[in-house]
C-alpha positions in Angstrom: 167.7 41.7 174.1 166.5 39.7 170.9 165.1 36.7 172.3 164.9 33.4 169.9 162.2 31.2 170.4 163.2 27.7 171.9 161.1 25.1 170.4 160.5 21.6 170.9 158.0 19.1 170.8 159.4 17.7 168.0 161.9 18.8 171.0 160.8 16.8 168.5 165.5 14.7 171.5 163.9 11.3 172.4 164.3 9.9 175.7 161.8 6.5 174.0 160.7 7.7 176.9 160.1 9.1 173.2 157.8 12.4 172.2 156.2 14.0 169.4 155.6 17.2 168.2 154.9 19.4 165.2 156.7 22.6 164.8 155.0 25.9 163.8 157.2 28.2 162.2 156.4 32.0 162.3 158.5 34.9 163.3 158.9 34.0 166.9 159.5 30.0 165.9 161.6 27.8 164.0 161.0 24.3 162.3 162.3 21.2 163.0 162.0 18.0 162.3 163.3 14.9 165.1 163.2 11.4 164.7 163.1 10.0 161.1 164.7 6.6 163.2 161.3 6.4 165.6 158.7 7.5 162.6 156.9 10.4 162.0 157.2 12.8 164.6 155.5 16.1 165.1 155.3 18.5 167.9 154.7 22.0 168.8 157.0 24.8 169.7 157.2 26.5 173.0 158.4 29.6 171.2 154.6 31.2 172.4 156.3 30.8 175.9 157.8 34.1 175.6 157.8 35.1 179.5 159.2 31.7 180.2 162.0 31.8 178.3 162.8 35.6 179.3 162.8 34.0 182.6 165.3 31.2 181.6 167.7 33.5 180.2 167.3 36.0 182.7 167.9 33.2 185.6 170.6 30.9 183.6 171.8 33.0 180.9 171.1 32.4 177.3 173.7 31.7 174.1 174.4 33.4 171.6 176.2 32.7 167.9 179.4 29.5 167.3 178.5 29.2 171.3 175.3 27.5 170.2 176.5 25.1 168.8 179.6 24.1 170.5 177.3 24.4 173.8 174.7 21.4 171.8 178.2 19.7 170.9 179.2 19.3 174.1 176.0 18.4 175.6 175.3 15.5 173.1 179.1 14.1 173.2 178.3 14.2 177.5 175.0 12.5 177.1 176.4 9.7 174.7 179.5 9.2 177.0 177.4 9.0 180.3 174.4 6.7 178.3 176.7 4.4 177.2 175.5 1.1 177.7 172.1 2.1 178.6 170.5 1.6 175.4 169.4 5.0 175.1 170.0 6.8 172.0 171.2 10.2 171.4 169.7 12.0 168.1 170.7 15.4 167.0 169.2 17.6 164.4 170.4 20.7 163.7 170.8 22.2 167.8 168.4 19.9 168.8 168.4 16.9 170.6 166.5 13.5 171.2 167.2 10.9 173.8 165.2 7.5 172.1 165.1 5.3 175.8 164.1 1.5 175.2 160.3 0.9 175.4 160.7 -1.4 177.8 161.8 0.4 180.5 159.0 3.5 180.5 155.6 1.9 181.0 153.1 -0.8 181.7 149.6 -0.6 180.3 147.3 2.2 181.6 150.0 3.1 183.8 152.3 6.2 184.4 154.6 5.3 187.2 158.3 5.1 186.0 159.3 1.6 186.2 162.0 0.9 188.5 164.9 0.3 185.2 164.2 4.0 184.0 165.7 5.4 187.0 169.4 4.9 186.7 168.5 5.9 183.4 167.2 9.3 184.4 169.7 9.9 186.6 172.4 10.0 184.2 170.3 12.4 181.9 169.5 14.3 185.2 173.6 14.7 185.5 174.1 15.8 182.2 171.5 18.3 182.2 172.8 19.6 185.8 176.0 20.4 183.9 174.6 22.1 181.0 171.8 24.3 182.5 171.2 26.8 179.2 168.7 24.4 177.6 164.6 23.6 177.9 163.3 20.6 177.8 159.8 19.2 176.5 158.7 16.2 177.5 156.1 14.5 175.3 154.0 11.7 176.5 152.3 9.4 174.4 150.2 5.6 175.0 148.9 3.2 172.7 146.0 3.0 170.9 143.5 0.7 173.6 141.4 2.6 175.8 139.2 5.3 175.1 140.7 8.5 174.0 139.6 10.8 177.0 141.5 8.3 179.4 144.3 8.0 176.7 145.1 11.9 176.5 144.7 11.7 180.6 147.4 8.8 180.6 149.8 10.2 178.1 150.0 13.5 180.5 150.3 11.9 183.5 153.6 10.0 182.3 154.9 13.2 180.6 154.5 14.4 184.2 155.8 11.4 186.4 159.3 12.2 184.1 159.5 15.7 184.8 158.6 15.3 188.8 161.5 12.3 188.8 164.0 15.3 187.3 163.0 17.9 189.3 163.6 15.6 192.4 167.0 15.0 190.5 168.0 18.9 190.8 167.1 19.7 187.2 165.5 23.3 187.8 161.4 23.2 186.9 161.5 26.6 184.6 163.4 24.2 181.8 160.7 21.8 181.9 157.4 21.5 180.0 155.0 18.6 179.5 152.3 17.6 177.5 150.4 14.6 176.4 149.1 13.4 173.3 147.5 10.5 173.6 148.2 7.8 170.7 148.3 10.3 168.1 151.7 9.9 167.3 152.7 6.1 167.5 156.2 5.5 167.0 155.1 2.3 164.9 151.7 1.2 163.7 149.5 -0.6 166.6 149.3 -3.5 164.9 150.2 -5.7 167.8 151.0 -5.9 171.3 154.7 -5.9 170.5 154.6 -2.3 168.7 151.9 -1.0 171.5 154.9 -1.1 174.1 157.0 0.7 171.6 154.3 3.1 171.8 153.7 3.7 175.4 156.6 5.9 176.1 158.0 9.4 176.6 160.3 11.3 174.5 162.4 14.3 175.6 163.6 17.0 173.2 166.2 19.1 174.2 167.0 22.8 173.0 169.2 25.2 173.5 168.3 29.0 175.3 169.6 31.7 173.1 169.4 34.8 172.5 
């Protein structure tokens, strides 16, 4: 079975719980680039994941051709129907997706516990992904620039992680999720006050599709 990689981290879709990620592209990954509304976003592919995403297709099945993309249609119309109100914001480019969630609703300085206004918020996304199971999902954690870096790249993780625990909880199988953290290398506006550090203290999910 030809396997294509599935990249994100410029899966690069943004829950504002917002990410970033740069994209390699070689002969097992494609480019892409996410979130010209939320700045300059880079991220890195998961396509070196090859015996995870064997496992993905092997366990939920994987697309193939025009299903692709109807599959991503239907995904993103579902997510903008059942985010409606929310304030989230549902991105596509190309077959991938970003959910941009409000600032205010991801984190409080030096802290990675989901604040209590995310959850209904995850719980839609939770629904949606329950109902279309052939994607991954990176999630991207990222802080603002106070603090030293160490504790920064510590932080950043630990809220990419508090996200994916809250989904798993929610049913969304753990083989479609990956984490990382990067700190405040990737600010989704300049931290040039307190304002734009919130922005910046976030998470961002990118969604891809499983093919073939």
């Amino acid at each position: 079975m030809n396997t294509r990689h599935f990249l994100v981290a410029a899966l690069c879709t943004s829950l504002t719980l917002s990410g970033c990620a740069t994209i390699n592209q070689n002969n097992t990954t494609r480019g892409a680039a996410i979130g010209a509304a939320v700045g300059a976003i880079a991220g890195k592919a998961t396509g070196n994941h090859k015996n995870k995403r064997l496992a993905i297709g092997a366990a939920l099945g994987a697309l193939t051709g025009a299903a692709v993309g109807r599959y991503m249609d239907n995904q993103e119309q579902a997510l903008r129907e059942q985010l409606s109100g929310t304030g989230v914001k549902v991105y596509r480019d190309g077959d991938i997706l970003r959910l941009d969630i409000p600032a205010q609703v991801t984190f409080a300085v030096g802290r990675s516990d989901i604040r209590a206004d995310l959850y209904p918020v995850l719980n839609d996304i939770a629904k949606v992904l329950g109902e279309y199971n052939k994607t991954m999902l990176v999630i991207t954690g990222h802080t603002d620039d106070t603090g030293p870096m160490a504790l920064n790249m510590q932080l950043s993780q630990s809220r990419a992680d508090a996200v994916k625990s809250y989904l798993i909880a929610q049913q969304v199988d753990p083989i479609r999720l990956e984490t990382r953290g990067v700190g405040p290398n990737y600010p989704a506006v300049p931290n040039t006050n307190e304002a734009n550090r919130a922005m910046n203290r976030r998470v961002e999910i990118h969604i891809e599709p499983v093919t073939e």
